[in-house]
C-alpha positions as CSV (number, residue, x, y, z in Angstrom):
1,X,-10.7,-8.6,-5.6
2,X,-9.4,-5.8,-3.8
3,X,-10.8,-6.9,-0.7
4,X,-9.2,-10.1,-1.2
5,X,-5.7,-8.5,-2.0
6,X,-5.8,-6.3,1.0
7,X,-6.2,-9.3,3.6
8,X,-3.4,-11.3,1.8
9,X,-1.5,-8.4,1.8
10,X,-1.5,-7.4,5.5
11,X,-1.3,-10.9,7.1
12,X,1.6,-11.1,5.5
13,X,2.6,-7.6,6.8
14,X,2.0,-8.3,10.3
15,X,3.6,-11.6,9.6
16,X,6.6,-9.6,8.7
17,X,6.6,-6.7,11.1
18,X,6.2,-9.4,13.8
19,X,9.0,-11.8,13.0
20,X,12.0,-12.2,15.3
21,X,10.0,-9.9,18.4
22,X,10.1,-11.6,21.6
23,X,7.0,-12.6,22.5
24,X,6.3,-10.3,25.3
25,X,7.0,-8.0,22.3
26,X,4.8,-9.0,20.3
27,X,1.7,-6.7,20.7
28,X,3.7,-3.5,20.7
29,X,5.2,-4.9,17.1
30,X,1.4,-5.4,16.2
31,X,0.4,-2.0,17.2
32,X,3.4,-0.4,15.3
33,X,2.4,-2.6,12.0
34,X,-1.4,-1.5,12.6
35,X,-0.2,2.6,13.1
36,X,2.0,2.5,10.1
37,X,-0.6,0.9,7.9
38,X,-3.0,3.4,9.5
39,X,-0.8,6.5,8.2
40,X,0.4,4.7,5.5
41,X,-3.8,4.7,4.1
42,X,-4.4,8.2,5.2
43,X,-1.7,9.9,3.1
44,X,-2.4,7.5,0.1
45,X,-6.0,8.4,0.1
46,X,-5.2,12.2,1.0
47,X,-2.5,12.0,-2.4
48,X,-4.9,10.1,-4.1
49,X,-7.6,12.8,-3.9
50,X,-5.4,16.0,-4.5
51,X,-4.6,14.2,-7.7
52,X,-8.0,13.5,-8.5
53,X,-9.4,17.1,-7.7
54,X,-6.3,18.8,-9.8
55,X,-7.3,16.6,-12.8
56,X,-10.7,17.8,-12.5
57,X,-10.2,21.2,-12.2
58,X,-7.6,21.6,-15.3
59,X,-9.9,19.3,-17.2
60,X,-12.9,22.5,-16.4
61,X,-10.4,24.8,-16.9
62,X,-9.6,23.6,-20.7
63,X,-13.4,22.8,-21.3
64,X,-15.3,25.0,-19.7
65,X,-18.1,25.3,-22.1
66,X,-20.9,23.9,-19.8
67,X,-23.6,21.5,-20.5
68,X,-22.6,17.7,-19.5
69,X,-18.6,18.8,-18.6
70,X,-18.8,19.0,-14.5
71,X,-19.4,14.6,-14.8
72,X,-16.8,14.4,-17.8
73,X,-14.1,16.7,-15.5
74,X,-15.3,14.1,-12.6
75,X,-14.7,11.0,-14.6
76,X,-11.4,12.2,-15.7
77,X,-10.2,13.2,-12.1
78,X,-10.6,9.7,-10.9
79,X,-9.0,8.5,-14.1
80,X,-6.4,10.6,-13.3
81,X,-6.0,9.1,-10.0
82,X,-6.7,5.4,-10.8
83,X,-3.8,5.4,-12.9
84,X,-1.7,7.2,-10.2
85,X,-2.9,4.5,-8.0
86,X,-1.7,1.5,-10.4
87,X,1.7,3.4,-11.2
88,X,1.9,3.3,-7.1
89,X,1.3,-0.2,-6.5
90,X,3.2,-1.4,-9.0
91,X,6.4,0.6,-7.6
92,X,5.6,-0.9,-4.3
93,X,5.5,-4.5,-5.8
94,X,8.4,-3.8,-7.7
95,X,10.2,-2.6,-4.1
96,X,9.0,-5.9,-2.2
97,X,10.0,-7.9,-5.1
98,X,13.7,-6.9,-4.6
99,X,13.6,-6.6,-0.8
100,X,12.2,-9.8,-0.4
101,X,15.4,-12.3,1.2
102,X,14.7,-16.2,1.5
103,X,16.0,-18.4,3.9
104,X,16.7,-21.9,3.5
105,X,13.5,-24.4,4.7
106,X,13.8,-25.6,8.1
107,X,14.4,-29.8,7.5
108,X,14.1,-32.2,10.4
109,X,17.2,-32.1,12.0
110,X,18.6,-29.2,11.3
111,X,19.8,-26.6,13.3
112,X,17.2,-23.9,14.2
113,X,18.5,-20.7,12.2
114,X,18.6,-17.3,14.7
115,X,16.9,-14.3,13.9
116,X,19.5,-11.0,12.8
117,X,21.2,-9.8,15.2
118,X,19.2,-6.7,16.9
């Protein structure tokens, strides 16, 4: 599912990113859609995993008493950071939800509507 979420995701992205670029343009737009989403990953998965390694230490700190705790102190770590995760994605939906602008549907006949003016 996530998979499947991801692809939608960036076509529509690079759809986005390369909207109203000329289209001798266009493969520098790409590029700079492709680097952003690049950085955009590796700080996510760098937050993501100082989360998940905080969690796990406070979690041995407050039960260190040994036996099965090391996998429990794990478990709760990428707890921690799941829910981090879904708290981030759903502020993101929530920001392309209300930056999201429609434009009327091109009919037959109508005039061809310019892109913003650059």
């Amino acid at each position: 599912m996530t998979g499947l979420g991801i692809g939608c995701a960036m076509i529509m992205a690079f759809s986005v990113g390369t909207r109203g670029v000329d289209p001798w343009q266009a493969g520098v737009a790409s590029a700079a859609v492709s680097a952003s989403q690049q950085v955009g990953a590796s700080i996510g998965t760098a937050l993501l995993n100082t989360v998940a390694a905080s969690a796990t230490a406070a979690y041995m700190l407050c039960h260190a008493s040994g036996g099965r705790e090391p996998l429990a102190a794990l478990v709760h770590g990428y707890a921690a950071a799941a829910r981090w995760a879904s708290v981030i994605l759903a502020a993101g939906a929530a920001l392309a939800a209300l930056m999201i602008t429609a434009q009327a549907l091109l009919l037959p006949g109508r005039a061809k509507m310019e892109p913003d003016a650059r």
